[in-house]
Backbone bond lengths (Angstrom), bond angles and torsions (degrees), N, CA, C in turn:
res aa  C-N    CA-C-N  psi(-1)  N-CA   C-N-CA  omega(-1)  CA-C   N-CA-C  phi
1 X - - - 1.461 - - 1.523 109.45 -
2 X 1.066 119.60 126.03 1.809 139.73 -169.64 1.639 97.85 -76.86
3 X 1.337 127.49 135.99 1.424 124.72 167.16 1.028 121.86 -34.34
4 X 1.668 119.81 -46.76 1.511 130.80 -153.57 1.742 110.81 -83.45
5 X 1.665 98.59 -22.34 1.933 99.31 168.51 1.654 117.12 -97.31
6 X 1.665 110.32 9.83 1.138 98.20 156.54 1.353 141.16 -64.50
7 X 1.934 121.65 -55.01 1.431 117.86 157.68 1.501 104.65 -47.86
8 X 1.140 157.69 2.96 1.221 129.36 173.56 1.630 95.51 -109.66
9 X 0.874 155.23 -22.17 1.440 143.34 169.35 1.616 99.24 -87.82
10 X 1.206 125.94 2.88 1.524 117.87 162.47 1.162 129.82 -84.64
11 X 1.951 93.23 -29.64 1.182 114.43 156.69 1.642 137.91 -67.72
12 X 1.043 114.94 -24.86 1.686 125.73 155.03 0.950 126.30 -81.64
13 X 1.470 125.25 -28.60 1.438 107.89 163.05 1.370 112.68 -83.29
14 X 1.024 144.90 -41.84 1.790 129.23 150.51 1.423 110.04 -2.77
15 X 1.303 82.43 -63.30 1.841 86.78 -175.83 1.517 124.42 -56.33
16 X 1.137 110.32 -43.87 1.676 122.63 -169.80 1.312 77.65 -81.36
17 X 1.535 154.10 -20.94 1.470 115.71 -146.93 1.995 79.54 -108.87
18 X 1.089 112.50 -3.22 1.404 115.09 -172.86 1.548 113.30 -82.03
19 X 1.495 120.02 -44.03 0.963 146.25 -134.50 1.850 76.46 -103.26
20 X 1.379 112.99 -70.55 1.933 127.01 172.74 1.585 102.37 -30.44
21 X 1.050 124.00 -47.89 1.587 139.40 -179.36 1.510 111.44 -49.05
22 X 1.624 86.12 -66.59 1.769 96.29 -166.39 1.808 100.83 -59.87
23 X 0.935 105.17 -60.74 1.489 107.72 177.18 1.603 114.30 -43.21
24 X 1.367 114.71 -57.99 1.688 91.57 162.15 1.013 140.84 -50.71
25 X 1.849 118.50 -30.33 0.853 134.02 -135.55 2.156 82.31 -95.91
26 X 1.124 124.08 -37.34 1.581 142.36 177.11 1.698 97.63 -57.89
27 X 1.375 108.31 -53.15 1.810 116.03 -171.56 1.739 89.52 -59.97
28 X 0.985 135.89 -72.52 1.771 156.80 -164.21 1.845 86.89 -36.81
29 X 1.063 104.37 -77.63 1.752 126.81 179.12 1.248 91.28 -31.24
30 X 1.421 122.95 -75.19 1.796 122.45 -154.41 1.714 91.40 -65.57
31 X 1.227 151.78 -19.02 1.095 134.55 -125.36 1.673 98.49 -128.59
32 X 1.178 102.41 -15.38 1.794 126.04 172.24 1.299 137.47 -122.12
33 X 1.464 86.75 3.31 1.404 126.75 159.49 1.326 123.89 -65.41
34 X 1.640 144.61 107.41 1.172 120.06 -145.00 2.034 113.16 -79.24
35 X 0.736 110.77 164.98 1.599 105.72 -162.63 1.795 114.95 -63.51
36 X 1.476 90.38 -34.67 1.735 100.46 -172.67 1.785 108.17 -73.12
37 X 1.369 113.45 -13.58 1.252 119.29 -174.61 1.462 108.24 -103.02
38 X 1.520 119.24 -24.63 1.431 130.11 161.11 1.640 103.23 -57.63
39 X 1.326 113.56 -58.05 1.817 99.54 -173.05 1.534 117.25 -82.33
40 X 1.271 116.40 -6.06 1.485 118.48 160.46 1.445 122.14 -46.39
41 X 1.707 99.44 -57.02 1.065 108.35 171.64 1.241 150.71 -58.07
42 X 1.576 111.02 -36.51 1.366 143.73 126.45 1.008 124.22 -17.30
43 X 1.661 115.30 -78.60 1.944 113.85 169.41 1.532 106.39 -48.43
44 X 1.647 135.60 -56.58 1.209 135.85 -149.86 1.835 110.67 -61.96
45 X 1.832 85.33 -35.28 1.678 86.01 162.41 1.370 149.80 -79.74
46 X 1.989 93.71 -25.20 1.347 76.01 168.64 0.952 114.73 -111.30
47 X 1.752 136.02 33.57 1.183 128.32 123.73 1.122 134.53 -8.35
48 X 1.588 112.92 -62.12 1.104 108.24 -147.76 2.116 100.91 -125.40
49 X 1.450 136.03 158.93 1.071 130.13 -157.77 1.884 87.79 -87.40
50 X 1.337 101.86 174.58 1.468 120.87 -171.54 1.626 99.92 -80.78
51 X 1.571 116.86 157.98 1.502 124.41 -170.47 1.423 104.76 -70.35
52 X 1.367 145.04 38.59 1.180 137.95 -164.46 1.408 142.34 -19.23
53 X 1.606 100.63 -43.46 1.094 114.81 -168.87 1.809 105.82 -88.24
54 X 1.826 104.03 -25.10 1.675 83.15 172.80 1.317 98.88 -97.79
55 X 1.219 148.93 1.43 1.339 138.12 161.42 1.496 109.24 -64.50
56 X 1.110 133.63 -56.03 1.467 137.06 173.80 1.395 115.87 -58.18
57 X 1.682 134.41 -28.88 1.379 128.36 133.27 1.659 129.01 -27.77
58 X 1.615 98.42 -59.89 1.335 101.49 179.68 1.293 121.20 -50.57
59 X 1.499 106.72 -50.11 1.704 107.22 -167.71 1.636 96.23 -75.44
60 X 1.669 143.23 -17.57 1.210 93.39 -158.61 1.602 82.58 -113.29
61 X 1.462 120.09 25.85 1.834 118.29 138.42 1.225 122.07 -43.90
62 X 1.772 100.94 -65.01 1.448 133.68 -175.88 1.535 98.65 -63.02
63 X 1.420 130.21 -20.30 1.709 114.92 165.25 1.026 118.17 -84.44
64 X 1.503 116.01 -23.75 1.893 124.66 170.43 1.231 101.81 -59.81
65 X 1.143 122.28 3.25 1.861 99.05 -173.32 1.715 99.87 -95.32
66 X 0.780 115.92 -4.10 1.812 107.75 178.84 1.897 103.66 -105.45
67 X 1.410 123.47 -9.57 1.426 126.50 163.95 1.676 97.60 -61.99
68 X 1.511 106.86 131.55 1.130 116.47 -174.87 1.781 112.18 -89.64
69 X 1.554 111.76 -30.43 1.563 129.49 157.57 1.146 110.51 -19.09
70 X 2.011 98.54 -76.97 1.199 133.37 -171.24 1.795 114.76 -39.48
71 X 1.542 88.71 -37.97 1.740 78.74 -168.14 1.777 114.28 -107.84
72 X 1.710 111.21 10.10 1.394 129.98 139.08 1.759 115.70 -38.19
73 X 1.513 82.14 -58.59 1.489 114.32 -158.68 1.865 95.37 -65.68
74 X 1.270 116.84 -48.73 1.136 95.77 -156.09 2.034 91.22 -101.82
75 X 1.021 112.83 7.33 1.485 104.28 165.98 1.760 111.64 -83.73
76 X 1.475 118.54 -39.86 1.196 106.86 154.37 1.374 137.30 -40.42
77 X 1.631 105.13 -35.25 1.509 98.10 -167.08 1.627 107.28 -79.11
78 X 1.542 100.29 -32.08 1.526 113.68 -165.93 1.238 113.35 -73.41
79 X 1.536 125.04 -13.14 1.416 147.22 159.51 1.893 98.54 -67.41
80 X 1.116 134.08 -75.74 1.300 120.35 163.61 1.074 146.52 -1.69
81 X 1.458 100.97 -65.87 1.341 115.27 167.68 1.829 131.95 -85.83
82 X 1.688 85.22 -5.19 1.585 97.04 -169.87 1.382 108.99 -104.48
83 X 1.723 112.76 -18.04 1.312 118.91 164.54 1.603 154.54 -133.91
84 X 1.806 83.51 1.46 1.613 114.75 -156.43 2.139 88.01 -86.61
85 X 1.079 96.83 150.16 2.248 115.54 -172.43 1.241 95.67 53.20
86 X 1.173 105.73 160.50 1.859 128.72 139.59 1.213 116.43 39.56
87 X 0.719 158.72 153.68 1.496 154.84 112.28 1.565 109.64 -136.45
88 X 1.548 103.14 90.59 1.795 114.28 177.65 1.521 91.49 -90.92
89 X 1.561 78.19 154.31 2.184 84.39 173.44 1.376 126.73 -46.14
90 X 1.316 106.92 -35.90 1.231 135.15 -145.24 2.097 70.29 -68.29
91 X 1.047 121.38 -98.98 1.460 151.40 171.97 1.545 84.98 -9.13
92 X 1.413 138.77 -56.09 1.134 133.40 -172.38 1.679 114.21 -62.35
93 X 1.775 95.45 -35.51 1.911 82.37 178.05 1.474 110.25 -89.91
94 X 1.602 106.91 -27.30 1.646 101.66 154.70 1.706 124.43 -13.98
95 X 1.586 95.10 -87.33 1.513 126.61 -168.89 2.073 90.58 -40.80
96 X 1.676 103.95 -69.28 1.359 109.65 -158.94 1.195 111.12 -61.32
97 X 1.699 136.23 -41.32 1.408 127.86 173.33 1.590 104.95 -69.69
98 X 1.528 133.36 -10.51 1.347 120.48 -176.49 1.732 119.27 -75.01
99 X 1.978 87.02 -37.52 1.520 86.68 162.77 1.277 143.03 -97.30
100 X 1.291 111.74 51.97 1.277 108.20 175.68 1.291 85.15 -117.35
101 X 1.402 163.81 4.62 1.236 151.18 146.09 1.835 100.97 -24.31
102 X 1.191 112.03 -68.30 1.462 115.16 173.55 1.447 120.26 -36.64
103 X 1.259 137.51 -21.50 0.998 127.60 173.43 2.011 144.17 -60.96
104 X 0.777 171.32 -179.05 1.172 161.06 177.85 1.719 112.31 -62.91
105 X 1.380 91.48 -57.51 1.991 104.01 -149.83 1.957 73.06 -72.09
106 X 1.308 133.34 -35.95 1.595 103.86 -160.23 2.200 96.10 -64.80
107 X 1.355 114.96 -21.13 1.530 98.35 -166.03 1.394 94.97 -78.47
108 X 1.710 126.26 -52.83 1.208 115.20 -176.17 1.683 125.51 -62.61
109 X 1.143 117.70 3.78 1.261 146.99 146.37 1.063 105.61 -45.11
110 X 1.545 126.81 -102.04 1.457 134.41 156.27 1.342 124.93 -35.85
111 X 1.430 123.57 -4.54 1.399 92.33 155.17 1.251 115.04 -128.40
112 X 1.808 116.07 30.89 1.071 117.08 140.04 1.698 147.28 -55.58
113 X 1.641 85.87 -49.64 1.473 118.13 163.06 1.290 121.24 -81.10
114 X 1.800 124.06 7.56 1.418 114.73 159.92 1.397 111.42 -96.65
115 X 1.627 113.89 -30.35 1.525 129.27 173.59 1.571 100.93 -55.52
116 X 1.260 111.45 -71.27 1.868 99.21 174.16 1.218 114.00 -48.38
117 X 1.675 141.85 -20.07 1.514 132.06 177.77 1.283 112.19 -70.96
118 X 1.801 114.64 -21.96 1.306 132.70 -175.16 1.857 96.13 88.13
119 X 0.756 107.85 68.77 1.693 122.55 165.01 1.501 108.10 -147.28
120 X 1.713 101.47 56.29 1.542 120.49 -160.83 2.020 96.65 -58.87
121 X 1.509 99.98 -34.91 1.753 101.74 -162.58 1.479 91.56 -91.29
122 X 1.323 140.19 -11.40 1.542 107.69 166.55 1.463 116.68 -95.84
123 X 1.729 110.34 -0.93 1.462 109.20 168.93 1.358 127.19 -76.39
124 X 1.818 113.49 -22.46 1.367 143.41 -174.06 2.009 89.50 -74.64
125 X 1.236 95.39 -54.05 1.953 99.88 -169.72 1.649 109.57 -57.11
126 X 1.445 98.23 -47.73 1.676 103.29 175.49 1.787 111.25 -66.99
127 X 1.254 145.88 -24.28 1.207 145.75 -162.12 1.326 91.02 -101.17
128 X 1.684 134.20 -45.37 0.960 119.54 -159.42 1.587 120.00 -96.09
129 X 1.916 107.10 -4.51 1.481 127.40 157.13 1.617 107.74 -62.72
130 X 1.494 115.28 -65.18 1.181 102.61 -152.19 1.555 109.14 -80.09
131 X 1.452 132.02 -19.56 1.258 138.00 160.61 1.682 106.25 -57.44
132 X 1.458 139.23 -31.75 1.198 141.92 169.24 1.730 116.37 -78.46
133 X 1.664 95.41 -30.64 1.689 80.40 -163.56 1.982 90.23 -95.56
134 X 1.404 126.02 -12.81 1.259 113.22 -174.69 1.582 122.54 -63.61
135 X 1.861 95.42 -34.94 1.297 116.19 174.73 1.460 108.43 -58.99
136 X 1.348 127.52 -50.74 1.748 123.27 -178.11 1.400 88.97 -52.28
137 X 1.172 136.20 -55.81 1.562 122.06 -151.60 1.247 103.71 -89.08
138 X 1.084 120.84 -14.66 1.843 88.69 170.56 1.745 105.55 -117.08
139 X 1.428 127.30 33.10 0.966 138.07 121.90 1.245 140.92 -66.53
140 X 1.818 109.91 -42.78 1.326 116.09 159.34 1.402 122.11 -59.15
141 X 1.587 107.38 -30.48 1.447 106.92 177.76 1.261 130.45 -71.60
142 X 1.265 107.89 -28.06 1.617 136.07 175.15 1.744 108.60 -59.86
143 X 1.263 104.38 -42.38 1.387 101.48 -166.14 1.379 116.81 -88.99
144 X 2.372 111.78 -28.33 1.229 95.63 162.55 0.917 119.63 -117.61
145 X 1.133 120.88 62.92 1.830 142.73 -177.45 1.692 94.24 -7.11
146 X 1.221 118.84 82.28 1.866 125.62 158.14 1.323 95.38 -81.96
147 X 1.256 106.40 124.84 1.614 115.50 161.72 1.767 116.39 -76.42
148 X 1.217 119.32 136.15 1.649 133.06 151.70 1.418 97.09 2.88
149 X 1.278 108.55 152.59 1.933 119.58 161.42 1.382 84.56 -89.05
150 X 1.104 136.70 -50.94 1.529 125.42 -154.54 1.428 110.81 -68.16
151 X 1.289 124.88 -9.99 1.634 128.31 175.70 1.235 113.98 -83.81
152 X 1.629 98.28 -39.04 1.598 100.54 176.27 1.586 133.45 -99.47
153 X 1.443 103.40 -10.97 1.182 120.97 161.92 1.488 116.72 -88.66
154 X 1.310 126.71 138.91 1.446 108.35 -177.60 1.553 110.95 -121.06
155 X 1.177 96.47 15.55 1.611 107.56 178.86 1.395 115.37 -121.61
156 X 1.779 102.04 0.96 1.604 99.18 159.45 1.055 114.07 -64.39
157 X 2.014 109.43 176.96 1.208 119.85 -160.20 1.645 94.93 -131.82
158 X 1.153 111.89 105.65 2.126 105.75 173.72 1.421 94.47 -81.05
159 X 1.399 107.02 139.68 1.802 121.08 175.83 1.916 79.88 -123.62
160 X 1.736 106.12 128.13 1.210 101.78 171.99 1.784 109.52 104.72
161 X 1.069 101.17 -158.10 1.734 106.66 166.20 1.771 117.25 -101.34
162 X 0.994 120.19 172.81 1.342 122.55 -169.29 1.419 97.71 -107.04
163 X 1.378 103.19 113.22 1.656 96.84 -177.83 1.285 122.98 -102.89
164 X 1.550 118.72 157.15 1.163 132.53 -175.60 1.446 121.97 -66.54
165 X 1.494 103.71 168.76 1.871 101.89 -175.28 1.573 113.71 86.80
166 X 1.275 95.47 162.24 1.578 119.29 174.07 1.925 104.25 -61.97
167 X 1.213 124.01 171.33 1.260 159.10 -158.35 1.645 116.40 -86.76
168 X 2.076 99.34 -77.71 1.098 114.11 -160.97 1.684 93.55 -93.53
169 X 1.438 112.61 166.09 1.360 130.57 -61.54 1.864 96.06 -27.84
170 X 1.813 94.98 -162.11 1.446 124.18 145.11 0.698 128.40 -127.03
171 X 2.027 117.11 101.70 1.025 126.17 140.74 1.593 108.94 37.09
172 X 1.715 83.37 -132.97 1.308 97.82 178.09 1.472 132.11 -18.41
173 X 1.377 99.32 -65.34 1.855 98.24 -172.21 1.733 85.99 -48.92
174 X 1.446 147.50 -69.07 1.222 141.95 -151.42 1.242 105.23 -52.44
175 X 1.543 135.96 -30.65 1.005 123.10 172.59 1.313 114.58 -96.09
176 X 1.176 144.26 -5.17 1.755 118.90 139.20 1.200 130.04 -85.94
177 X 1.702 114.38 -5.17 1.468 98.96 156.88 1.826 119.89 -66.35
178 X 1.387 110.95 -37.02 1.686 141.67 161.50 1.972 87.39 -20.92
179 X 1.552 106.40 -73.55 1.530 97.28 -139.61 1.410 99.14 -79.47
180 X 1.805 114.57 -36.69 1.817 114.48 179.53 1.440 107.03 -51.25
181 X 1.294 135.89 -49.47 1.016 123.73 -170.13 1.631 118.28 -72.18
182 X 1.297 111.14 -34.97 1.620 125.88 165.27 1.137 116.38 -36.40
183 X 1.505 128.49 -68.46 1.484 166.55 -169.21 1.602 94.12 -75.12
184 X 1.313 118.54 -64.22 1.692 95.62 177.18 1.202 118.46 -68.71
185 X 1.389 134.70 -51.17 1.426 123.79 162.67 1.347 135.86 -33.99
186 X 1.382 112.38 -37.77 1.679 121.15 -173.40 1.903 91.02 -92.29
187 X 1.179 139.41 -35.82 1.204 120.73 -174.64 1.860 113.51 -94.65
188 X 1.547 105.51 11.04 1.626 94.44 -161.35 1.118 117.92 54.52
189 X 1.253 131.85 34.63 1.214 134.36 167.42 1.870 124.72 -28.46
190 X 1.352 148.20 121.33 1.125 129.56 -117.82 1.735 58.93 -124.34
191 X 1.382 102.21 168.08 1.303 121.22 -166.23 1.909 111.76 -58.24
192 X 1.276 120.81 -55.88 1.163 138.86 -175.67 1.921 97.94 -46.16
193 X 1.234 93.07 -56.64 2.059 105.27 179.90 1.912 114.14 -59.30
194 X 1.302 114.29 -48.28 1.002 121.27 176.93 1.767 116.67 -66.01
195 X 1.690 115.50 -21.38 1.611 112.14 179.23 1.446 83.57 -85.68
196 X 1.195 127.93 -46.91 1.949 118.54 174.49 1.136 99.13 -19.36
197 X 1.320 119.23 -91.58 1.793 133.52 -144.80 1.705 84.68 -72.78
198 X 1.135 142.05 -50.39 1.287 120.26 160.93 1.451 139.23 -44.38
199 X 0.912 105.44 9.34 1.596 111.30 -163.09 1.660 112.63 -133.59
200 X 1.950 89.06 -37.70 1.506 90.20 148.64 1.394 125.50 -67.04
201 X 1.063 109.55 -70.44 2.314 104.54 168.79 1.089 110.71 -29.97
202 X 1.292 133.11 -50.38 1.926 128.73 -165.80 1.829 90.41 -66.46
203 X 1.568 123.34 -55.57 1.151 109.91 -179.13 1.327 123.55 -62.44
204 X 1.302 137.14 -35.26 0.996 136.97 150.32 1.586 135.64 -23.76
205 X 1.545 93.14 -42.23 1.522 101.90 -166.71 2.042 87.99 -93.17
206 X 1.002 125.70 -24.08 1.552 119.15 -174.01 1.742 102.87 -74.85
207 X 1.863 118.06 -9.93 1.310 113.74 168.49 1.078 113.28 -89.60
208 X 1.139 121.95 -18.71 1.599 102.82 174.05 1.478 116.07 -95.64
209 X 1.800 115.29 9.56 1.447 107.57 139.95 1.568 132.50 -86.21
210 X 1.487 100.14 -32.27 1.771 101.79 156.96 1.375 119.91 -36.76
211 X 1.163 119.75 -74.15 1.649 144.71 -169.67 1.680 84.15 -46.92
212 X 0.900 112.45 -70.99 1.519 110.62 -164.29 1.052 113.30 120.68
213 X 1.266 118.75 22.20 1.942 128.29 -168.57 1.914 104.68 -85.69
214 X 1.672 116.76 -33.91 1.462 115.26 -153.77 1.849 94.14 -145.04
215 X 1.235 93.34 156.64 1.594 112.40 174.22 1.490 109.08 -101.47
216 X 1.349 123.66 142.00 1.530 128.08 -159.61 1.469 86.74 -61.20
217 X 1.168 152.12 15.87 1.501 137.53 -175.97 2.083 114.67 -125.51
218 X 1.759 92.74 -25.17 1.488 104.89 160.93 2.170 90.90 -74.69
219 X 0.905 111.84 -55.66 1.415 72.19 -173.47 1.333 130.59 -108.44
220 X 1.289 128.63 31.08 1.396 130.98 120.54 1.198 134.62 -22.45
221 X 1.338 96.16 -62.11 1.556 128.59 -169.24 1.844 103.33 -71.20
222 X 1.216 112.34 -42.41 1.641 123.05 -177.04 1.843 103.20 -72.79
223 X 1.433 126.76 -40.29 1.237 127.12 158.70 1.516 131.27 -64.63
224 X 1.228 97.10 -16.67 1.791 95.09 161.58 1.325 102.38 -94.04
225 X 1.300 123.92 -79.57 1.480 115.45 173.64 1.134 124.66 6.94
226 X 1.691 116.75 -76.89 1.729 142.86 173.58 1.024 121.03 -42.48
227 X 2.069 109.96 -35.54 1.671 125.80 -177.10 1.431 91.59 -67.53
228 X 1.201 116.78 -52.82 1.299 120.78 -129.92 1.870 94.45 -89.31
229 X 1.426 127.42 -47.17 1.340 139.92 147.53 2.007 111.25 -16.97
230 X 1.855 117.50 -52.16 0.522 88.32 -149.45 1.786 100.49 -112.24
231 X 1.784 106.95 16.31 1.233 117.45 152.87 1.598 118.19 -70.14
232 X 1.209 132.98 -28.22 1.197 132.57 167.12 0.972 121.25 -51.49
233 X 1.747 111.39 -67.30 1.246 92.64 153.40 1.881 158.14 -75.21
234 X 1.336 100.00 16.88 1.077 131.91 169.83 1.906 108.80 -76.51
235 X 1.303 98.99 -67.63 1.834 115.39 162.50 1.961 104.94 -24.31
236 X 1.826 99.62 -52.21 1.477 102.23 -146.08 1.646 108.61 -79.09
237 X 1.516 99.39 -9.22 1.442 116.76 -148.70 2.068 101.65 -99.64
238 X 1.022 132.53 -21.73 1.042 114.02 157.06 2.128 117.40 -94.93
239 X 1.381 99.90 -15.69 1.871 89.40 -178.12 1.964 93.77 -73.90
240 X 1.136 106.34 -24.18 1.827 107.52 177.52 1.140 101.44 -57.38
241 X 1.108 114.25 -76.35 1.823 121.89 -179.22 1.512 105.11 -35.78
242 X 1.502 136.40 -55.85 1.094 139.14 -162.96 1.681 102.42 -52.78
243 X 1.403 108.17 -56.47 1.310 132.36 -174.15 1.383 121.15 -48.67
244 X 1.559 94.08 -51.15 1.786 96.56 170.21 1.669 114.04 -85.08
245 X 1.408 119.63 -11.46 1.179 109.21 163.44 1.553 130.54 -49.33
């Protein structure tokens, strides 16, 4: 083995040992999870039929990715947003501390502090979404290895560090589309509250075209996903309630 393919096989196994993790880390969750709230969840789903119509979005995103148009199309846009006015620092630590809202530890965060409010079953829904929906995405990512805009663009701009992993979806945007839709559904969120948490995710997802992390189509694709992730559990969350009533 040559020096120069070591960081890069250090770099894949990170990955596999990341990817090995999360998946235990989901088995651990279901397994300490108390049982009556495990089959709630279970009945509430298969209640009800699968989101079809944004699942069938997703995949024929995930078929746009071999249209060669398509990915003209969406390197222009991601150039737009990644380089078009201004960009003062100030706006740069803006953008970069805004998106990490998307990240994991900020939901299990929040549903630490909803479990202590005693909103024990929407803290169980949020831990057991984003441990479920992180795994689709970096499975999906795994399998169609989309490279960075910033690798292939050479006139992008990284604000931040250059991060690791595949492309398609995003992460992030999937996990704040995941919690707005969660959070408005489980609280009735009254119209004015629900464009909030909507408005946070849409901004969210326009930082990880700033940063230079995603292509306007990784996060498309991560906001349906997240919608659609967090109608399920939306679906699961009143036949639960019924159940433990």
């Amino acid at each position: 083995m040559t020096p120069k393919r070591l960081p890069l096989l250090v770099r894949v196994n990170l990955l596999i040992v990341g990817r090995v993790g999360l998946a235990a880390g989901l088995v651990l969750f279901l397994a300490l999870m108390p049982s009556y709230v495990r089959l709630m969840f279970w009945y509430g789903l298969a209640a009800h039929g699968a989101l079809a119509s944004m699942l069938l979005v997703f995949s024929l995103l995930t078929i746009s990715l071999v249209w060669s148009a398509g990915q003209r199309l969406d390197a222009w846009a991601f150039l737009f947003f990644n380089l078009r006015g201004p960009r003062p620092l100030w706006l740069d630590r803006v953008m970069l501390g805004f998106t990490q809202i998307g990240n994991g530890i900020t939901g299990l965060v929040m549903a630490l502090v909803l479990f202590g409010a005693g909103e024990r079953l929407l803290a169980y829904e949020i831990v057991l979404g984003i441990l479920t929906l992180w795994l689709v995405v970096e499975l999906t990512k795994a399998l169609l290895h989309r490279r960075r805009p910033f690798i292939r663009l050479a006139q992008a701009r990284v604000v931040g560090h250059r991060v690791r992993g595949r492309s398609f979806p995003s992460g992030h945007t999937s996990q704040g589309f995941f919690m707005a839709t969660l959070l408005a559904q489980h609280f009735h969120a009254p119209a004015w509250a629900a464009l909030l948490l909507y408005g946070i995710a849409l901004l969210l997802g326009i930082t990880r075209m700033y940063v230079g992390a995603h292509y306007p189509r990784d996060v498309l694709a991560g906001a349906i996903l997240g919608s659609a992730w967090g109608l399920l559990g939306a679906i699961v969350d009143p036949y639960v309630l019924i159940r433990l009533g």
